[in-house]
C-alpha positions in Angstrom: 144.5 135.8 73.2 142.2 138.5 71.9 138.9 139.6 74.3 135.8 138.1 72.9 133.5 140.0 71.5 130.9 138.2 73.5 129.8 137.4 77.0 127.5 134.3 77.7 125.0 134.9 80.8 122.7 132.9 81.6 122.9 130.8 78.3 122.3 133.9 76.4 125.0 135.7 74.1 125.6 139.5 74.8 127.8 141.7 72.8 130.1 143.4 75.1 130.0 146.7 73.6 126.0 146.7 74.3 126.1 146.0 77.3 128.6 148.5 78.2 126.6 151.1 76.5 123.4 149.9 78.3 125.1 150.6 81.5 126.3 154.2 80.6 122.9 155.0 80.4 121.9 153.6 83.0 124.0 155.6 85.1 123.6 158.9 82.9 119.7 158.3 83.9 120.3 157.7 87.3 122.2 160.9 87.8 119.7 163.3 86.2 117.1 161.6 88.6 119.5 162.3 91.8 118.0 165.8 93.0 120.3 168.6 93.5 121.1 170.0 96.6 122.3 174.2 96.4 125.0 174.9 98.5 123.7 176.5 102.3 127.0 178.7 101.7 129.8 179.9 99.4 132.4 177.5 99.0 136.0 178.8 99.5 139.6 177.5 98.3 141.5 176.1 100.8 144.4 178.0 100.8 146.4 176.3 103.9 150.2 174.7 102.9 149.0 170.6 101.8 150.5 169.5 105.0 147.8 171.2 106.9 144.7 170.5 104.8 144.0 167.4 107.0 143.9 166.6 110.2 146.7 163.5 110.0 148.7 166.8 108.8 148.0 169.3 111.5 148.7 166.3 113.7 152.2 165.6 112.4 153.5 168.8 111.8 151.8 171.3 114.3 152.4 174.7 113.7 150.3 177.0 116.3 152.8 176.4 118.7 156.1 176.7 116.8 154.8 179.9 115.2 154.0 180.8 118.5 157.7 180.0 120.5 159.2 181.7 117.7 157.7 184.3 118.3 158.6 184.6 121.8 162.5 183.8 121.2 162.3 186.8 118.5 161.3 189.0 120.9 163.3 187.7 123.7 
């Protein structure tokens, strides 16, 4: 069964494609009322392994502390 072309609301027939276009502007015309806000600082890459780009991650797989009893059993 094909889509219809048209949409019945409130007794009233629509075209579909109209009122998709309708909508694109209204969000286009909502955005370039939203004000935008500058940056208060540079932004940065985050250059950390994926893992430890969250804190879930950081949580699973903690590192400070293996890096740091490796170290201690390389020099030992």
């Amino acid at each position: 069964m094909a889509r219809p072309d048209i949409i019945l609301i409130g007794g009233r027939a629509y075209r579909w494609q109209e009122i998709v276009e309708l909508r694109r502007q209204q969000l286009e015309a909502w955005k370039t009322a939203q004000p935008r806000q500058l940056a208060l600082f540079e932004l940065k890459d985050d250059r950390r392994p994926a893992i430890e780009r969250t804190a879930a991650g950081r949580y699973a797989e903690p590192t400070l502390f293996a890096e740091m009893s490796a170290r201690r059993q390389s020099a030992g």
